[in-house]
N, C-alpha and C positions, 0 to 999 in steps of 0.2 A: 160294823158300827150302825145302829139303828137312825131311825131320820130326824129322832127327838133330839140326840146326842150331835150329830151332824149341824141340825139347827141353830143349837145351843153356841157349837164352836164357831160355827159361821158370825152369826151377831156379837157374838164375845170377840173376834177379829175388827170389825166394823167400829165399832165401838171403841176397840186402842186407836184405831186411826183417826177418826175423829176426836177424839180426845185431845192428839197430839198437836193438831192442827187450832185448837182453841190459844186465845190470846191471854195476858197476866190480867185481868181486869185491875187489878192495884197498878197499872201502868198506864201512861199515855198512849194514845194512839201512835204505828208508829217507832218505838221504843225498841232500845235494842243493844245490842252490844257492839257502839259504832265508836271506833276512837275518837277523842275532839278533835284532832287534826282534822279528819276527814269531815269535819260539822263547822267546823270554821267558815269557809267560805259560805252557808247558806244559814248559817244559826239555827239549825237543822230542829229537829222535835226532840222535846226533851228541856228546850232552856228554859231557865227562871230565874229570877232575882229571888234573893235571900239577902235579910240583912239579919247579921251577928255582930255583936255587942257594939250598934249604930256602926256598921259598916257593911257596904254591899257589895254582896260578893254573886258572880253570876254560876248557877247549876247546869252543867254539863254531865247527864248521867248520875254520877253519884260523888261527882268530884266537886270542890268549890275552886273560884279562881278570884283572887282580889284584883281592885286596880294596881295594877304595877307585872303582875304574875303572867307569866308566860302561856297559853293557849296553844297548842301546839307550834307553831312560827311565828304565831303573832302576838305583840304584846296588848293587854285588856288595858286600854286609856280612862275610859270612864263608863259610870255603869248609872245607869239611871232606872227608874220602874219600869220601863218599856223598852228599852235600848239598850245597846253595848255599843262601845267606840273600840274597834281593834288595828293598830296600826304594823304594817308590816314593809319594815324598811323606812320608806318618808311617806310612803299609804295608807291614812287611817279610811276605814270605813264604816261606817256606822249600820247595826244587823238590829233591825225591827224584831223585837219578839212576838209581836202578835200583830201578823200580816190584816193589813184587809180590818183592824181594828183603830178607831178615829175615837181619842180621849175628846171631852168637851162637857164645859160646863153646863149646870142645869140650872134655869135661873129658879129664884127663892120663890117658894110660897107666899100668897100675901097675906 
């Protein structure tokens, strides 16, 4: 095999493997094929409110879950833009969707 040829397959190897190693960019950081049970306890990457037809229901992957619907153990109490209430047993807890972020008003232009 000559060293052009050599070359060739060499970088053409390099090259799958980096390949495989690149992330979905149409994804969250993150993102992945995690059951909700195992996303429960931390409201893990991935979550979002969606509201369909004025109801809101919170996105876990590609799944929806209303209030009332079951989340892997825990039932979803209440769902707000930024929040989920999930109770399990007589323990609700309430899971920040976006850590480290502080809604607040802006007062009016004069």
């Amino acid at each position: 095999m000559n060293r052009f040829a050599l070359a060739l397959l060499s970088g053409l190897l390099s090259l799958s493997a980096v390949a495989q190693n690149l992330r979905d960019p149409t994804q969250p950081p993150g993102a992945g094929a995690v059951s909700p049970a195992a996303t429960v306890r931390t409201g893990g990457p991935g979550w979002s409110v969606i509201v369909v037809d004025g109801r809101a229901h919170v996105a876990v992957g590609t799944r929806l879950y209303a209030e009332g619907q079951m989340l892997g153990r825990a039932r979803v109490e209440r769902i707000t833009e930024t929040e989920v209430w999930l109770r399990e047993g007589q323990a609700v807890r309430k899971i920040s969707l976006y850590a480290g972020v502080q809604r607040r008003s802006v007062p009016a232009a004069p």
